[in-house]
C-alpha positions, 0 to 999 in steps of 0.5 A: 500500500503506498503511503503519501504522506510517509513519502512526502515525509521522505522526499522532505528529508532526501531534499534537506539532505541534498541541500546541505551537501550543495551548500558547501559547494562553490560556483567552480564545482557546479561546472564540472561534470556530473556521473551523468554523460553530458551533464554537469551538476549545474545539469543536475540541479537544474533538472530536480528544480524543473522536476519537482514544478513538473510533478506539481503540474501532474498533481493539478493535472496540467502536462508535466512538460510542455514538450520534450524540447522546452524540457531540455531547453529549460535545463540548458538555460538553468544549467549555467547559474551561480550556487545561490541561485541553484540553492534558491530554486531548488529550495522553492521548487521543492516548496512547491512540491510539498505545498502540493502535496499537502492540499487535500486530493485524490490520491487514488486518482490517475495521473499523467505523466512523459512519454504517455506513461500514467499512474496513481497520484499516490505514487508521485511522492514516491517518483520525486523520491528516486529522483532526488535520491538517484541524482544526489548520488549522480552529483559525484560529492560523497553521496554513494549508493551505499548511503541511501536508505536501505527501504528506499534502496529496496523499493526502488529495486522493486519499481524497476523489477516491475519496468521491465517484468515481461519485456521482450528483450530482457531474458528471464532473470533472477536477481538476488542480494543473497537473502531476498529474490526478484524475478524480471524479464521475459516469463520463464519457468526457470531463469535463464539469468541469476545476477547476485550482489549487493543491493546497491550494486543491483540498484545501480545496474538496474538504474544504469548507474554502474555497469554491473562489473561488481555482480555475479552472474550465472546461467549466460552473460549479463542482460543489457537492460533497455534504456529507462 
């Protein structure tokens, strides 16, 4: 059962968190790139502060981007700014989110969000969640895999699982952390694939984060995983 309010809670937490660590950046770092190909952290911070205004037009049934291009076009222009500027922003944005959240809604209700993908309202909390996660980790300033909180390490696993469970071109694999076990892919009576490792390791193959070198795979090769 998904609870908003708790993952509100959370993202409010993971916010506080992130903020902190940006705050003892200076303007020279913000220009150095990022663990994402292409992007700086000034990319990165640009992106969670037009993410959160996004997912607040997906709350109040708005589209979450007016295209694809005024999305990348809204990172570029927002990449270059100076620390305080990118601190503010993304304070007020996250702001934002949460003033959203907390209105009264339904939140069994369906929502639309990119690429025609819907989903329960109740479950936005929850996508802000990885995003500020995920990317805090992408920053590259100490924030590891193996900081995140362990619960949000195991949903996020689960919510890929989920993605690609009966995709044609992921064969039948079983994923393990030597205690619980996930199944995704095509359907299978057996795995064709078992992948062990870490949680943090499996989360980050899973995210395309890590190219999946640390994990122990038997039965054939390392699945290549479609793009997210």
């Amino acid at each position: 059962m998904i609870d908003h309010a708790r993952d509100l809670a959370s993202v409010r937490d993971a916010t506080d968190r992130l903020l902190a660590a940006i705050s003892k950046l200076d303007n020279a770092s913000l220009a150095e790139a990022s663990r994402l190909p292409g992007w700086s952290r000034g990319h990165v911070l640009a992106h969670l502060a037009r993410n959160a205004d996004a997912l607040v037009n997906v709350l109040e049934g708005r589209p979450m981007y007016p295209t694809a291009e005024t999305r990348a076009a809204d990172i570029e222009r927002d990449a270059p700014r100076p620390l305080d500027t990118q601190l503010a922003d993304l304070r007020e944005s996250a702001d934002r989110f949460q003033r959203t959240g907390a209105a009264p809604a339904d939140w069994s209700r369906t929502v639309q969000l990119r690429n025609g993908v819907s989903d329960t309202a109740a479950r936005v909390p929850f996508r802000r969640l990885v995003e500020v996660e995920l990317h805090h980790v992408d920053l590259g300033i100490g924030y590891e895999a193996e900081d995140l909180p362990a619960e949000f390490t195991e949903r996020e696993i689960e919510f890929l699982i989920d993605r690609f469970a009966g995709h044609a071109d992921v064969p039948s694999t079983r994923l393990t952390d030597g205690t619980r076990t996930w199944d995704t892919g095509r359907s299978a009576a057996e795995p064709e694939v078992t992948v062990t490792g870490s949680p943090a390791d499996l989360l980050c193959w899973l995210a395309g984060r890590r190219d999946g070198s640390a994990l122990t795979v038997t039965g054939a090769a390392l699945p290549t995983l479609p793009p997210l």
